[in-house]
C-alpha positions in Angstrom: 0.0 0.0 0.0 0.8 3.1 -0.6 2.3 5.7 2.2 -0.3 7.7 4.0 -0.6 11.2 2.5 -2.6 12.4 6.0 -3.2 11.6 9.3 -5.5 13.0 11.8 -4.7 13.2 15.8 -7.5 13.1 18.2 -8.3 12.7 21.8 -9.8 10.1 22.2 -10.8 10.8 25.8 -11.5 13.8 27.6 -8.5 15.8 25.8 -5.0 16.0 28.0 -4.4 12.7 26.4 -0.8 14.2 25.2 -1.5 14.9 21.9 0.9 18.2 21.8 4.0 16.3 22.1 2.9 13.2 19.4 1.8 15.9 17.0 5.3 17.2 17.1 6.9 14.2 16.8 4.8 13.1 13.9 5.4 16.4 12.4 8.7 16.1 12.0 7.6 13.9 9.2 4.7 16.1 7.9 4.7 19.4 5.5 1.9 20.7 6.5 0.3 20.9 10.4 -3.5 21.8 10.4 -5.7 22.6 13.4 -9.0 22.3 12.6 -11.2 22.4 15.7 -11.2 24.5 18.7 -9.8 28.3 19.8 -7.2 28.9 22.6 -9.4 26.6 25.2 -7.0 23.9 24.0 -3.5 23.2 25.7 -0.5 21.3 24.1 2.7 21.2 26.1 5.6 20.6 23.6 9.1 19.7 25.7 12.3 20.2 22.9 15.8 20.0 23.9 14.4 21.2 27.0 13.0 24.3 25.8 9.3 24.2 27.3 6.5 25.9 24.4 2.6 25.8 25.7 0.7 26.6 22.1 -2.7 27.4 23.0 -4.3 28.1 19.3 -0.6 28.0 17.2 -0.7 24.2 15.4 2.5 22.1 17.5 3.8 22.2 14.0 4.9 25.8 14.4 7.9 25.1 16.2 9.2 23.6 12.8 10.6 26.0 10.1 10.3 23.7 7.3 6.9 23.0 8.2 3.7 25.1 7.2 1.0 25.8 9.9 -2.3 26.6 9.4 -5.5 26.8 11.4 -8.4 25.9 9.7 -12.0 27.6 9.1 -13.4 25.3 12.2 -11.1 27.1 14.5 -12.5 30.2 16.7 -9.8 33.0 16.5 -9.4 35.4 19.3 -7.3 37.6 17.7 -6.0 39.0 20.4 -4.7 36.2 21.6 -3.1 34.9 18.4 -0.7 37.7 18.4 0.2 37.6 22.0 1.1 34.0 21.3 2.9 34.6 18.4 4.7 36.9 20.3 5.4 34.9 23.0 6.9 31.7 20.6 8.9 34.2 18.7 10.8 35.2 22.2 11.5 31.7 22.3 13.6 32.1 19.2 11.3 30.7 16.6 10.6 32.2 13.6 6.7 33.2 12.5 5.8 34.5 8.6 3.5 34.0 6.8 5.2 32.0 4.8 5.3 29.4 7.7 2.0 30.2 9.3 -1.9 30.6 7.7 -4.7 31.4 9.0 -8.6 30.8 7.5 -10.2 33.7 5.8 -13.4 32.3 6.9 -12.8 31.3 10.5 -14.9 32.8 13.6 -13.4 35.6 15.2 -13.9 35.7 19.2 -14.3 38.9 20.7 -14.4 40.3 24.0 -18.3 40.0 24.6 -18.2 36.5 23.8 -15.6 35.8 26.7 -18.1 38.5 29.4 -20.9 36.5 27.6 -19.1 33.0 28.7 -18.7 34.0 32.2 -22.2 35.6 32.9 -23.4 32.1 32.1 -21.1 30.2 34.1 -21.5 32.7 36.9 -25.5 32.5 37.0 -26.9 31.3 39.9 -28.9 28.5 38.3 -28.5 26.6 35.8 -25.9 23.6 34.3 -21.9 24.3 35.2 -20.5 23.1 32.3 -16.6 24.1 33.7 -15.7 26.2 30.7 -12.9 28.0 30.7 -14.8 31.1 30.0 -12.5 32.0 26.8 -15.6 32.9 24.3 -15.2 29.4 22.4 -18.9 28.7 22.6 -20.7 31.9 22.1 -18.6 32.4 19.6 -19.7 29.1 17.7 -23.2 30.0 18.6 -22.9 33.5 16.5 -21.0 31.5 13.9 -24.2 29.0 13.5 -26.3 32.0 13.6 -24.5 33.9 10.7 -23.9 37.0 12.7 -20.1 36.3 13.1 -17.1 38.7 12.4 -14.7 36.5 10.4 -10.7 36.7 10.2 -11.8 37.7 6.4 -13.5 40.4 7.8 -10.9 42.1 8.8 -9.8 43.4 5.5 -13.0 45.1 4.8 -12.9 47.8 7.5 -15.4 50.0 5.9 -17.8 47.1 5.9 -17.2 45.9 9.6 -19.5 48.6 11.7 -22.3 47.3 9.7 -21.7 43.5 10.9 -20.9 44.7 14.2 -23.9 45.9 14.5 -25.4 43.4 13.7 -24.0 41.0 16.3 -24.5 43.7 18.8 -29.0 43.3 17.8 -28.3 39.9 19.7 -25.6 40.3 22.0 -27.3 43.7 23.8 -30.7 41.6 24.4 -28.8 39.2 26.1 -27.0 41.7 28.4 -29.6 43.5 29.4 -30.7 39.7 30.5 -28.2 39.3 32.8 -28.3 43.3 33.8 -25.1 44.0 32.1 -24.6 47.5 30.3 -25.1 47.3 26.9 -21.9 47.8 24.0 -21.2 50.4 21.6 -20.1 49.5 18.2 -17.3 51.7 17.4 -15.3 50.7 20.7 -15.4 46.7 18.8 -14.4 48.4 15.2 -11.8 50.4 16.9 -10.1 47.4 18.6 -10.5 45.5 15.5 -9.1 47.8 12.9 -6.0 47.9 15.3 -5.8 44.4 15.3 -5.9 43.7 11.8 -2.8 44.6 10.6 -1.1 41.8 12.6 -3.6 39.5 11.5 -4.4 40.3 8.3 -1.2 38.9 6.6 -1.9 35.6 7.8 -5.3 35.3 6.2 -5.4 32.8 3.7 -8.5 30.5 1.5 -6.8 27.8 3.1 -8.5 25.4 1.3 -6.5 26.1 -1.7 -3.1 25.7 0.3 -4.4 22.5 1.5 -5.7 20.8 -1.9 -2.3 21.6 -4.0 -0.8 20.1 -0.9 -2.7 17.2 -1.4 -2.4 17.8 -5.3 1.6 17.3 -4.6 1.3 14.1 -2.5 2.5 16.2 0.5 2.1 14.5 4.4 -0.8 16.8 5.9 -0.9 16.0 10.0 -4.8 17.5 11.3 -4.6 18.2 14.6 -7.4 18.1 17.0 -8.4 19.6 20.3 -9.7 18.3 23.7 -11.1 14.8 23.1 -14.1 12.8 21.6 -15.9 13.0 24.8 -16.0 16.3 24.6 -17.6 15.9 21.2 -20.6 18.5 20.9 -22.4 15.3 19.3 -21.0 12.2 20.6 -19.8 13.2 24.2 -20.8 13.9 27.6 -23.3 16.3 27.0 -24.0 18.9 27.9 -20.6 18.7 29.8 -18.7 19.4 26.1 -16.8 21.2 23.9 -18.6 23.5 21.5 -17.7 22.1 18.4 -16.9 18.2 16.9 -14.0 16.6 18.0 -14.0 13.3 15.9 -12.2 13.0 12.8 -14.7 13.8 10.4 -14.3 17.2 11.5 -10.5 16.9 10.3 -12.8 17.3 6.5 -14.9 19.8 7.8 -12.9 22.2 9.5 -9.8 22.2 6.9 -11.6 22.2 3.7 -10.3 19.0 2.7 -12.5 15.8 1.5 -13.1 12.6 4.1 -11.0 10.7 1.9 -8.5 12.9 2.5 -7.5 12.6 6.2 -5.9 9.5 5.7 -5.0 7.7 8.8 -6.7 8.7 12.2 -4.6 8.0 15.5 -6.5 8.4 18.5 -4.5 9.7 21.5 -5.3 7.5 24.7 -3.6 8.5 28.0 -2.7 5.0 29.9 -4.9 6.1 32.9 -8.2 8.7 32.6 -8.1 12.2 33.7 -11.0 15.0 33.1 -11.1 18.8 34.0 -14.4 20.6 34.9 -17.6 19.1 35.4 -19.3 15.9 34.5 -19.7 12.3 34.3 -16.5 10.1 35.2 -17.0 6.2 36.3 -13.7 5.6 36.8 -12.6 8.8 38.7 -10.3 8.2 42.4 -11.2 10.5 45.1 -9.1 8.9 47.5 -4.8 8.7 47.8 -4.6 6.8 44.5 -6.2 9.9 42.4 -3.8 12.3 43.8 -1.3 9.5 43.5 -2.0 9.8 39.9 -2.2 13.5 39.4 0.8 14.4 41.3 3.2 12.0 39.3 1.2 13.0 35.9 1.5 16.4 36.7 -2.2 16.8 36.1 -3.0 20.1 35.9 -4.4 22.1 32.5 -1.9 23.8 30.1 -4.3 26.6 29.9 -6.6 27.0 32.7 -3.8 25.7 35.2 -7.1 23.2 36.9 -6.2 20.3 38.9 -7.6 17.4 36.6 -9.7 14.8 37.9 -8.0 11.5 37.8 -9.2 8.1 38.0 -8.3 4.4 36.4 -8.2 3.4 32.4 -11.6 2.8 31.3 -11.6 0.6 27.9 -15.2 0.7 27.7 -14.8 4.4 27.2 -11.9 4.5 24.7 -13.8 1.6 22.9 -16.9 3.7 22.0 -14.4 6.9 21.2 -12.8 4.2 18.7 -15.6 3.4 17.0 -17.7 6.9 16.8 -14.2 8.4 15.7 -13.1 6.0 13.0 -9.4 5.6 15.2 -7.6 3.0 13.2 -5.4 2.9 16.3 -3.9 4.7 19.2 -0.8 6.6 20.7 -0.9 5.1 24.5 0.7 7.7 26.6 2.2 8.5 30.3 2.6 4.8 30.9 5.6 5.5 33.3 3.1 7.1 35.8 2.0 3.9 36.6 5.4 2.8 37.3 5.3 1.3 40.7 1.6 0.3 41.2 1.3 -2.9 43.3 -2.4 -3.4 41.4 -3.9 -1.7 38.1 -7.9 -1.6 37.7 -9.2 -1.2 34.6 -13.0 -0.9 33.6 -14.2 -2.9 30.9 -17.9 -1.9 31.6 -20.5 -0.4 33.4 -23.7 -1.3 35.2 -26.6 0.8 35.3 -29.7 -0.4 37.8 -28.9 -4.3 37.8 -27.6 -4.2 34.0 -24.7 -4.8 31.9 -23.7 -2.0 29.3 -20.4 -2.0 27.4 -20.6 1.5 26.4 -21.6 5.0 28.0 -25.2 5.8 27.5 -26.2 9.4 26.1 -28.0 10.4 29.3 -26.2 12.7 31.3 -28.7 11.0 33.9 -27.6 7.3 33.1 -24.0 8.5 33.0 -23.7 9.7 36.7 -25.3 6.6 38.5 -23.2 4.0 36.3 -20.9 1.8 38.5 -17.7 0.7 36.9 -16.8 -2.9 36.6 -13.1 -3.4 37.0 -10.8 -6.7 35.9 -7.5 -6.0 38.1 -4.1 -6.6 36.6 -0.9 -6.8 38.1 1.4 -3.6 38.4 5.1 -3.4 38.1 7.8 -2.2 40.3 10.5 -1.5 36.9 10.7 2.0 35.2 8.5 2.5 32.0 10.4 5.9 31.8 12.1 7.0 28.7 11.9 3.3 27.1 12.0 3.4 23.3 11.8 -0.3 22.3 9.3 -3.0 24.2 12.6 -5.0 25.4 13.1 -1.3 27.9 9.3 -2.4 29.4 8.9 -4.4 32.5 6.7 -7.7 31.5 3.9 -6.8 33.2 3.7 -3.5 31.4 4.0 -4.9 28.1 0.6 -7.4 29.5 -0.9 -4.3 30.1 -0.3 -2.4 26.7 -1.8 -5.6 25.1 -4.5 -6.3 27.5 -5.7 -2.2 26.8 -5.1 -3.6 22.9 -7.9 -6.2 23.2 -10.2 -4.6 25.4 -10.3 -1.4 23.5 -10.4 -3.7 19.8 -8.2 -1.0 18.1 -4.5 -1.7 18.1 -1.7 0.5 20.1 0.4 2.0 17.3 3.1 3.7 19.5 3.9 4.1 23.5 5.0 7.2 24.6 7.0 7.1 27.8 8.1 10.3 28.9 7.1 14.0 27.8 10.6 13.9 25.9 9.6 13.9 21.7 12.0 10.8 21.1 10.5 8.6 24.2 8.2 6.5 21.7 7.8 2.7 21.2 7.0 2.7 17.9 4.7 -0.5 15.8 3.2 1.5 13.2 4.1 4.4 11.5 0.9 6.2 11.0 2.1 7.8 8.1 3.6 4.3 6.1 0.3 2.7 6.8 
């Protein structure tokens, strides 16, 4: 078979799985990086040489030079915060053009009223806490699907953008005066926009039309996603979710690209399960083996800084992310934060008022009273750390990686046992597939 022209990264849990430092690695391979998904909400940690970068909305491809970045039309852009990040990469010493970075003409711009606007919900008094970070990401998806949005191509037209502001503001206003908020003024939002633009506008790209002659010239695209499938407006742990689709499929959607195009998918799969904010979680510890867990994963979120919510591995879980993602198999990582577990518990299913289920119901309801139903393996008292080859793992690690394997029905396709790019047991290339 011919070598994969694509691949596409997800989470395939509730995001944190790692994917930051896998992207990079794989991207040393690729010549194009595409996020495709998401705003600045996300978090990928990237450890080089020992150079620490945390890209919140830059693709993990950006540290490359020979590499082209480019964020997608399914990506909410606060522009704001895209320069300050630029900025903050370039004092790192790497180099940001536009010749190395691109950025959708059509993608949703978030603005400060969607960010007041994400914490006047979050702060009501009634209602769902959904634990967003309170960035904009979901009004801003909201004006997007209601065609009011200011978009990056918008930018360009400043003569036009008073009119459009406007025009958001009919919708925005009603809903401050809701909450008892004053109401906003249009020019203010032109004025900090026009200012803006200049730093944004050279970036602004059709994207599509980079990304089909890349495929055109057989060039490896990596599509990287943000937070995880459970997070998945559609297909997660609603309405504890992300505001946009996490799967694959949106790899098409959000890049401009055809389904056939995205080539292999490698779901991201941490070797434990951690979640940050509110929701369902089976598996979760709240005793000395959770914080056991978070302290030596270092648990805490790239962006919001949150303590995540640990618990044990929970197949069942990853299963169903397998199969409503298309993952033709996974990147398993922190396995050396199990190192020294006497006993490992994984869940393999659920029950839910005297029944069986092997996958997670849609009910938020059904989701909170499920009981896990564990099969214990043995731990190991070796190091998992840094091994690159499965001869480094202790034996009862490498039973571990294949029981996950078989329980989860999708095959492991690397290991990843340290933060360091190069710490990867590698079976299958996801790009010679």
């Amino acid at each position: 078979m011919a070598a994969a022209a694509s691949c596409a990264v997800i989470g395939a849990q509730w995001g944190d799985e790692g994917k930051g430092k896998i992207v990079d690695w794989l991207s040393a391979r690729a010549d194009v990086v595409v996020r495709f998904q998401g705003g600045h909400n996300a978090g990928h940690t990237l450890v080089i040489d020992g150079e620490v970068y945390k890209l919140s909305l830059l693709p993990s491809g950006v540290v490359r030079q020979s590499t082209l970045s480019v964020i997608g039309s399914g990506v909410v852009v606060d522009p704001a915060a895209l320069v300050a990040e630029i900025e903050r990469v370039r004092a790192k010493g790497v180099a940001i053009s536009p010749d190395t970075l691109a950025v959708s003409d059509a993608a949703t711009l978030i603005l400060p009223l969607h960010q007041e606007l994400d914490a006047l919900r979050e702060g009501a008094a009634s209602g769902t806490k959904i634990g967003t970070t309170k960035r904009g990401i979901g009004p801003a998806y909201e004006d997007r699907a209601g065609r009011r949005a200011i978009r990056v191509g918008d930018l360009a037209h400043p003569d036009a953008l008073a009119a459009k502001v406007e025009n958001l503001l009919v919708h925005h206003n009603a809903l401050r005066r809701g909450f008892g908020e004053a109401t906003l003024e249009a020019s203010a939002i032109v004025e900090m926009l026009v200012a803006l633009a200049p730093m944004i506008t050279p970036y602004a790209k059709p994207v599509w039309r980079l990304l089909d002659a890349a495929r055109r010239e057989r060039k490896r695209i990596l599509f990287e996603g943000a937070q995880g499938v459970l997070l998945d407006v559609d297909h997660g742990t609603y309405p504890y979710v992300t505001s946009s689709n996490t799967v694959a499929g949106q790899a098409a959607t959000g890049s401009g690209l055809g389904p056939r195009d995205i080539g292999y998918v490698l779901g991201i799969v941490k070797a434990y399960t951690t979640r940050v904010g509110a929701g369902p979680f089976p598996t979760e510890l709240e005793n000395e083996i959770g914080r056991r867990l978070g302290e030596r994963g270092h648990e805490f979120g790239t962006v919001t800084g949150r303590r995540r919510r640990c618990g044990w591995f929970d197949a069942a879980l990853v299963r169903q992310s397998c199969r409503v993602a298309g993952v033709d198999g996974i990147a398993l990582t922190k396995l050396d934060v199990l190192d020294g577990f006497d006993a490992l518990d994984v869940c393999v299913g659920y029950e839910l008022n005297g029944e069986r289920l092997d996958y997670l119901p849609a009910g938020s309801e059904a989701q909170a009273a499920l009981t896990p139903i564990y099969e214990t393996m043995a731990g190991w008292s070796g190091s998992t750390a840094r091994a690159r080859s499965w001869a480094d793992l202790p034996a009862e690690a490498v039973k571990y990686v294949r029981r996950i394997e078989e329980l989860i029905e999708t095959p492991v396709a690397l290991v990843s046992t340290s933060p360091e790019r190069d710490d990867v047991i590698l079976m299958t290339d996801p790009f010679s597939v």
